[in-house]
C-alpha positions as CSV (number, residue, x, y, z in Angstrom):
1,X,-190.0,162.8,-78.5
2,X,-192.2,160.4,-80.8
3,X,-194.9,158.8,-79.5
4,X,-193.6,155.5,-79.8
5,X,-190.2,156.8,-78.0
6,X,-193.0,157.7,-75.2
7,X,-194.7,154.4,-74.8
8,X,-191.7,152.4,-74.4
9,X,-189.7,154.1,-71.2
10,X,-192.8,153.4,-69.0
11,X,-193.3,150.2,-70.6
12,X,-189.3,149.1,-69.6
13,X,-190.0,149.8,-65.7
14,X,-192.9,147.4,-66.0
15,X,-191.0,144.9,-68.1
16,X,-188.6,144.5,-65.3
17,X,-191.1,144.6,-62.4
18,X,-191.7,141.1,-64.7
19,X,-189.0,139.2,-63.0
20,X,-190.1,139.7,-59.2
21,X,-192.4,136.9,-59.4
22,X,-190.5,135.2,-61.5
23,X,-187.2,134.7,-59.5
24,X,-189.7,133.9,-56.2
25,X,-191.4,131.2,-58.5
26,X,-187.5,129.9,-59.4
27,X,-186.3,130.7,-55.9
28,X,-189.2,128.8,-54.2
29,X,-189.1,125.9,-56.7
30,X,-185.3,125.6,-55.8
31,X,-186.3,125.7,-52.1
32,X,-188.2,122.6,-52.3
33,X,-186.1,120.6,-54.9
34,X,-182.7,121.1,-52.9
35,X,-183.8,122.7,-49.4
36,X,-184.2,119.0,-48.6
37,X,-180.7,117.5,-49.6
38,X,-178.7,120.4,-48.4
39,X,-180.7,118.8,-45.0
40,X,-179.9,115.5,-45.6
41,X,-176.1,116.9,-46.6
42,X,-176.0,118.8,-42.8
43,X,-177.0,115.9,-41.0
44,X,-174.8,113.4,-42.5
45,X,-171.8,115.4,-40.7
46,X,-174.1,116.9,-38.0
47,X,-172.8,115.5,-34.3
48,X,-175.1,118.0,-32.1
49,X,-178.1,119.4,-33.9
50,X,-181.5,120.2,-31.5
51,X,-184.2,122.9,-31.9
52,X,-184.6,126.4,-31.7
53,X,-180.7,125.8,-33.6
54,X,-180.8,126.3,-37.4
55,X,-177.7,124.4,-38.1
56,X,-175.9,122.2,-36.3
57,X,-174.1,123.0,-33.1
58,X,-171.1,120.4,-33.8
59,X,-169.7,119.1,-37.2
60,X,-167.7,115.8,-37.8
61,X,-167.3,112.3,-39.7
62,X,-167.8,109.8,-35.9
63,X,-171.4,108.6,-37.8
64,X,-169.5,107.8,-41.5
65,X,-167.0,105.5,-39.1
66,X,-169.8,104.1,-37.4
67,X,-172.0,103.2,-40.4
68,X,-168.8,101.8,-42.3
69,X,-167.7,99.8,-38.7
70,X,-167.9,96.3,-38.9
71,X,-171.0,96.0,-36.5
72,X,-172.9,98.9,-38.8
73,X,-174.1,97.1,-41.7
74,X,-173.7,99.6,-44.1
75,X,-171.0,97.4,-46.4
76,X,-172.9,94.5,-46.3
77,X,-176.3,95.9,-46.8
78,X,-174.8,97.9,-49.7
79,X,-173.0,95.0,-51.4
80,X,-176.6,92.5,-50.9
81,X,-178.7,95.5,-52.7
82,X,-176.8,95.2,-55.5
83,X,-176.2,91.9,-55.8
84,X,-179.9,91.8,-55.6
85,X,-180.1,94.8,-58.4
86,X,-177.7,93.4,-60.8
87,X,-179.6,89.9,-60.5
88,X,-183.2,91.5,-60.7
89,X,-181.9,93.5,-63.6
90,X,-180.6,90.0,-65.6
91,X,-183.8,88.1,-64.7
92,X,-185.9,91.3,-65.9
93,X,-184.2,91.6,-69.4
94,X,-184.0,87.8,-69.8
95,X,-187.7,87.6,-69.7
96,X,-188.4,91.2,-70.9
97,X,-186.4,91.0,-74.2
98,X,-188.2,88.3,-76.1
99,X,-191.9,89.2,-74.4
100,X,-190.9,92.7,-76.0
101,X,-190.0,91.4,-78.7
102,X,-192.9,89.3,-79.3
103,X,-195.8,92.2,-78.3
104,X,-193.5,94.5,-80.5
105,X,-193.4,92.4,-84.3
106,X,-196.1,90.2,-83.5
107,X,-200.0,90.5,-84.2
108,X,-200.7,89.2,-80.5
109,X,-204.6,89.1,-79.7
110,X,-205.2,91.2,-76.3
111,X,-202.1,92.6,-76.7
112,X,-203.1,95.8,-74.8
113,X,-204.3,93.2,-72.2
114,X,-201.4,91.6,-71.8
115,X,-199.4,94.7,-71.4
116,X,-201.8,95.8,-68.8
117,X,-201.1,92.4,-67.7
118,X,-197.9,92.9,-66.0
119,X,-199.5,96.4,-64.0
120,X,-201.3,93.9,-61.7
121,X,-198.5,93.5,-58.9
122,X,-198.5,97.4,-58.6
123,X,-202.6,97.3,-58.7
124,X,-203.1,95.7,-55.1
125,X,-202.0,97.1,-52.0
126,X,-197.7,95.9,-51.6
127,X,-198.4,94.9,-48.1
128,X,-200.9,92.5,-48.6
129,X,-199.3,90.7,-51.3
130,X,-196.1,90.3,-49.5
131,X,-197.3,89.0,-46.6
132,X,-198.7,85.6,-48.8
133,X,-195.7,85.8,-50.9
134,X,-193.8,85.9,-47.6
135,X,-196.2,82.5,-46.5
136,X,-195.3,81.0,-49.5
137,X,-191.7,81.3,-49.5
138,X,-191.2,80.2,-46.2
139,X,-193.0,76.8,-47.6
140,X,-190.6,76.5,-50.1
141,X,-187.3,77.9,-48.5
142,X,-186.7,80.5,-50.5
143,X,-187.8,83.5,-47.5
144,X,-184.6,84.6,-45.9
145,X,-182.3,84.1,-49.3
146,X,-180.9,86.4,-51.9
147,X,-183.0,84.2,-54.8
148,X,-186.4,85.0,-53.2
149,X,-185.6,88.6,-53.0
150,X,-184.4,89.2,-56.6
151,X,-187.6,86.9,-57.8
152,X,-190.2,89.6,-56.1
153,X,-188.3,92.5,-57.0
154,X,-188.7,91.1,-60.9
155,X,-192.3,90.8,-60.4
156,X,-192.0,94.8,-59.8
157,X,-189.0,95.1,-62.4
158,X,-191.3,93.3,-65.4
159,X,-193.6,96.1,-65.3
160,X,-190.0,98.5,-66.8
161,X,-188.8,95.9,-68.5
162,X,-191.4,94.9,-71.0
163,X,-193.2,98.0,-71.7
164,X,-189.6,99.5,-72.5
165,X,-188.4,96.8,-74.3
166,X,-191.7,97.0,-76.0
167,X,-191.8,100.2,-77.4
168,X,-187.8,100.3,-77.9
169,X,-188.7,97.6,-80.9
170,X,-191.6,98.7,-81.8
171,X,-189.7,102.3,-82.7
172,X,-187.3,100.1,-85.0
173,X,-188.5,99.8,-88.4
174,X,-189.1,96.5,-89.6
175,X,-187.9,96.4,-93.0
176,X,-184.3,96.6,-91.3
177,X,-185.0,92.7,-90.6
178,X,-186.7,92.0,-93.7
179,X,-183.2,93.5,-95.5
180,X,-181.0,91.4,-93.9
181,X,-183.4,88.4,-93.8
182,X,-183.4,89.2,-97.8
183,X,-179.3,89.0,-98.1
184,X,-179.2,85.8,-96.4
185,X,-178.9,86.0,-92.7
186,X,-181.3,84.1,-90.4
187,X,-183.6,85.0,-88.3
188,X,-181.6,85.3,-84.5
189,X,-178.6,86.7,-87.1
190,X,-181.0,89.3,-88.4
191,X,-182.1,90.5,-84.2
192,X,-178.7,90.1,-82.5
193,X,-177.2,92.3,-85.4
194,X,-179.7,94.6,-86.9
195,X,-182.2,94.3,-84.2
196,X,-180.5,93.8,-80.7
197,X,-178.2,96.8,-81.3
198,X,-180.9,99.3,-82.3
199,X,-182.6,98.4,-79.2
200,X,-179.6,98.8,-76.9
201,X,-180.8,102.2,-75.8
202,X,-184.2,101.6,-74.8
203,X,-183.3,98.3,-73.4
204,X,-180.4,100.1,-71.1
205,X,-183.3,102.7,-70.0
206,X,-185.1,99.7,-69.4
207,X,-182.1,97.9,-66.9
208,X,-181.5,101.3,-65.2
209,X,-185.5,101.7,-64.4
210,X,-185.3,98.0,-62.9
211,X,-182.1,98.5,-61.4
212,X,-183.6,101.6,-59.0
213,X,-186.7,99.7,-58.7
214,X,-184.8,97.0,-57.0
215,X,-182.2,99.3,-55.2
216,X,-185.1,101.2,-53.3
217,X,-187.7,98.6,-52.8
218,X,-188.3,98.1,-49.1
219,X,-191.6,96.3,-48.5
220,X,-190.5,93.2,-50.5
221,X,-186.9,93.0,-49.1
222,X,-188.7,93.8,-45.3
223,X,-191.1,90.3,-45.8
224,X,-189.3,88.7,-48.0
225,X,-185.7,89.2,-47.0
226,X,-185.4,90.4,-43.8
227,X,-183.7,89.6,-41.1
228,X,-181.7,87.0,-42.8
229,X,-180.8,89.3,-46.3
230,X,-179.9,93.4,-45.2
231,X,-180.5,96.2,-47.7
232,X,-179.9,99.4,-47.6
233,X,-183.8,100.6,-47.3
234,X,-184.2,98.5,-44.6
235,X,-181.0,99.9,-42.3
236,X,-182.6,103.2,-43.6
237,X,-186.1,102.6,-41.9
238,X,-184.5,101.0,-38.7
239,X,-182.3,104.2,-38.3
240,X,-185.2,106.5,-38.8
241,X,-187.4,104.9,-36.8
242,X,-184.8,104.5,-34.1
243,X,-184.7,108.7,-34.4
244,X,-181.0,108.3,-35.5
245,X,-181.1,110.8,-38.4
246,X,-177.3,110.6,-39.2
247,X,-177.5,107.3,-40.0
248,X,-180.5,107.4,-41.9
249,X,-179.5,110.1,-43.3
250,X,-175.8,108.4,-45.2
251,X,-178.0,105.8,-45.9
252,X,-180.4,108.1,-47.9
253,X,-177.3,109.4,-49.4
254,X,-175.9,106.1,-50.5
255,X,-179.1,105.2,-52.0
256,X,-179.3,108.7,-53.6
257,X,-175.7,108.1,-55.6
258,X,-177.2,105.4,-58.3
259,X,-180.6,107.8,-58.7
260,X,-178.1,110.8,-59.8
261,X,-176.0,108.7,-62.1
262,X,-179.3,107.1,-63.6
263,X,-180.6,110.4,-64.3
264,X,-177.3,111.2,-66.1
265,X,-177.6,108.2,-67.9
266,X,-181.5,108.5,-69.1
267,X,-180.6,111.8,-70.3
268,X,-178.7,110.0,-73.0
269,X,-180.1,106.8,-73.2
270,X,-184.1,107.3,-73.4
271,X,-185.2,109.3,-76.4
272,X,-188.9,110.4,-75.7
273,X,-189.8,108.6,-79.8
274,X,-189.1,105.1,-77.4
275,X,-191.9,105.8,-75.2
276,X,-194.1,107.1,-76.9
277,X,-194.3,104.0,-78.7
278,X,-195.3,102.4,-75.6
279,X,-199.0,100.9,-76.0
280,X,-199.2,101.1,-79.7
């Protein structure tokens, strides 16, 4: 037997001994990224569940009819968060394409300013600034109705919106424009058909970003909205606060839907050259 032969049958033994902590690393990491929604999955059908018990005692579907009744809210807080997400998401884009599109192509003074501009609603504390947006609305009449929801969940959404939509044109070479400038097309020809297009994935990162921003806000909908407009997080903070986990728990599950298809979607959508164009 060489020498080299020698060396490598101990050395296989060790090489396995390798993947112990590797599959605990894996296993634990699994633990904690699905341990909790396989519990959220056993309560939504649990119907007797109490400690020292690992799983439920009883299994059934009486809390699904009961958050779908009439009297449980779920349908109409539902349909109001995205009614309130669609609109948040128009409003956002609306304002967010041509402010990107100006920070993007134009030689702006303070433009890192101004994109830090828009981090200043998530710099300060969310309660305290509801509370005097809260004040203010009820001055005006717009506390209590969908419109003065979807208008604070933009002041959130902006923040997605134009530093996507910012570095989604910024990534789009500007010669593109000057081309079709040079053949004859104007300038809002030369965006909606050279420009607009090439944008379309960054700018539909952008939407879905705004769109779960809106969908999961709470403390805006809660001062803003509430008890006049229902949304889904705030039936899912009275149920858990009310200790009914099995309602809190589909209404987690309803609000986790739209984060799984998002992720789907950014997988194809958002290229990591769109961000990390962001800022420059």
């Amino acid at each position: 037997m060489t020498t080299a032969a020698a060396i490598a049958i101990p050395s296989r033994p060790l090489a396995a001994l390798w993947w112990i902590p590797r599959g605990i690393i894996f296993g634990l990491l699994a633990f904690f990224i699905f341990g909790p929604l396989f519990n959220l999955l056993l309560w939504t059908v649990a119907e007797k569940w109490y400690f020292p018990h690992t799983f439920p005692l009883e299994y059934g579907f009486s809390s699904w009819a009961r958050v779908f009744a009439p009297r449980g809210g779920a349908v109409e807080s539902l349909t109001n968060s995205l009614i309130v997400a669609v609109l948040t998401v128009v409003v956002s884009l609306l304002l967010a394409i041509p402010a990107g599109y100006a920070l993007a192509r134009l030689k702006l003074p303070f433009r890192a300013l101004i994109l830090l501009a828009f981090l200043i609603p998530q710099a300060f504390p969310n309660l305290t600034v509801y509370v005097n947006v809260a004040r203010i609305f009820y001055e005006i009449h717009l506390n209590g109705t969908i419109p003065g929801v979807v208008l604070v969940h933009v002041s959130h959404g902006l923040v997605y919106a134009v530093w996507i939509a910012t570095a989604a044109f910024s990534a789009i070479d500007i010669e593109l424009e000057q081309a079709a400038r040079s053949a004859g097309a104007g300038a809002l020809r030369a965006f909606l058909d050279i420009t607009l297009p090439l944008a379309a994935p960054g700018l539909m990162a952008s939407a879905i970003f705004v769109f779960l921003e809106s969908l999961d806000e709470f403390t805006g909908s809660y001062f803003v909205g509430a008890p006049d407009v229902n949304m889904l997080p705030l039936l899912l903070y009275t149920a858990g606060s009310g200790g009914n986990y099995q309602i809190a728990s589909i209404t987690a599950l309803l609000l986790l839907v739209p984060s799984l298809v998002f992720m789907l979607i950014v997988e194809r959508f958002l290229k990591a050259d769109v961000l990390s164009r962001v800022g420059h």
